[in-house]
N, C-alpha and C positions, 0 to 999 in steps of 0.2 A: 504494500500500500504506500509508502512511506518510497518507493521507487515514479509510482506515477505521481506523483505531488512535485520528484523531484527533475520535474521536466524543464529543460532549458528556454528562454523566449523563441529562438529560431525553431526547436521543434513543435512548438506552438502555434506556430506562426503558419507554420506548412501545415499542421492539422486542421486549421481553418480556412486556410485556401483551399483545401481538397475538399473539406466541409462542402465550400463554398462551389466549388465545381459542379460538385456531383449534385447538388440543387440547382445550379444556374443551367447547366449544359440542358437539360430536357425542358426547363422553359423557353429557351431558346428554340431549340427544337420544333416545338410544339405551335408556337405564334409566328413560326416560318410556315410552318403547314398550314396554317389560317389564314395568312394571306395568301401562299399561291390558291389555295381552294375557293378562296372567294374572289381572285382573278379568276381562276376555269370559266366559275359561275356564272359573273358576270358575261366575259367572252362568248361562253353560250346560248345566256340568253341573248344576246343581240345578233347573234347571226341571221343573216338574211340573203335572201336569194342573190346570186351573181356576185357575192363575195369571195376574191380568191385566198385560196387557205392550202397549209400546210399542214401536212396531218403526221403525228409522232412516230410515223415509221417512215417520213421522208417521202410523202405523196404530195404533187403542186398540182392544184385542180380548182375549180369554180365550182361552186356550188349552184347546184338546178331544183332541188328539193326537199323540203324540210318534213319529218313525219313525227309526230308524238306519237309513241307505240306505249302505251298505259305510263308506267314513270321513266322512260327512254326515250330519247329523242333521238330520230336518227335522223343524219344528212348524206342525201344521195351527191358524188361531186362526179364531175364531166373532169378527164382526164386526155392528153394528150390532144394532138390540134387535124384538122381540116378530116382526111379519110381515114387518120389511126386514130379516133376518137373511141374512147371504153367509158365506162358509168360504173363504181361503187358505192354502197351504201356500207355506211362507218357509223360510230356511237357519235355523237357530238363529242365527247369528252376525248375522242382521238384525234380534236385537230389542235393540234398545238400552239397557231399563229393564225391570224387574221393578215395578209399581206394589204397594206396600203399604197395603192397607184398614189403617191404625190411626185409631182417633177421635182426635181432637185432644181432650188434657185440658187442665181449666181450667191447673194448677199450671203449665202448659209455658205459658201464655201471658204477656206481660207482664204488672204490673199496672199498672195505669194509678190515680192521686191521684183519688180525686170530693172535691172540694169540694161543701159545701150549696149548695143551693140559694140559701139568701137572698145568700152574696156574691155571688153571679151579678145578682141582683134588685136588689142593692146598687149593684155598677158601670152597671148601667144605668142606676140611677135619679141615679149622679154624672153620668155622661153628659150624660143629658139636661138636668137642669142648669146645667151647664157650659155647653151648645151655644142654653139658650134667652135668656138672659144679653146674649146677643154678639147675637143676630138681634134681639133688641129695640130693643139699641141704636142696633145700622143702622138698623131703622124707622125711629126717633127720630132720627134723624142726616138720613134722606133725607125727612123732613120738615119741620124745619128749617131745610133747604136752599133747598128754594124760596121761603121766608119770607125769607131773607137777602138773597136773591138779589133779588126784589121792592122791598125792603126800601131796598138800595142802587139801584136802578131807580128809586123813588121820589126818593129824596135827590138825584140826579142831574140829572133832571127838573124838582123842586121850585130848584136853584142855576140851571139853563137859564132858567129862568122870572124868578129876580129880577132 
């Protein structure tokens, strides 16, 4: 007895965090599932004819007809276009997304800086510059090279000899 009294603050501290856990984690939980359930709900009930939808196993279709079957509601949707046109009837609660036709306007888009033209023309033309500079100079370096190189070959040769 006289061992649990003699508990230090840090492990006290963790036993009310895990306390705390293991009641917080499931209300959490639990009022995530009430709202997506009362999105479904909503979503379902507003469906309406010639709305394009996506259905949770990844179906893109328009909807042609809605049925109340006793507490079920099913939606028949038009699948595929022009002569490969098919028809399934699905639960409401299997379409996942309502798709929304709106255009995309310019103002929602970022905007993006244009710089002119000529700075563009400009860093190239530093560029190139910069990079013809350096390879001229290796030319010039690795021609040289073998001149030196000779050069001291000769010297070499010409001491052998006297």
């Amino acid at each position: 007895m006289s061992q649990i009294l003699a508990l230090d603050a840090t492990q006290i501290i963790l036993i009310v965090l895990i306390g705390l856990l293991v009641i917080a984690y499931p209300i959490l939980i639990i009022s995530r599932n009430k709202k997506e359930n009362q999105r479904m709900t909503e979503q379902t009930n507003s469906l309406k004819r010639g709305d394009k939808v996506l259905t949770t196993s990844g179906v893109y279709g328009k909807i042609i007809d809605i049925k109340l079957d006793g507490t079920a509601k099913q939606v028949t949707i038009e699948t595929g276009s022009d002569k490969y046109k098919s028809y399934m009837t699905v639960d409401a609660y299997a379409i996942y997304q309502v798709i929304k036709d709106e255009p995309i306007v310019a103002k929602d888009l970022p905007k993006l800086e244009k710089k002119p033209e000529e700075n563009k023309d400009e860093k190239v033309e530093k560029q190139a510059e910069k990079s013809q500079p350096k390879t001229e100079e290796k030319k010039e370096e690795k021609k040289d090279q073998p001149k030196k190189q000779t050069e001291k070959k000769n010297k070499t040769s010409k001491k052998k000899d006297a």
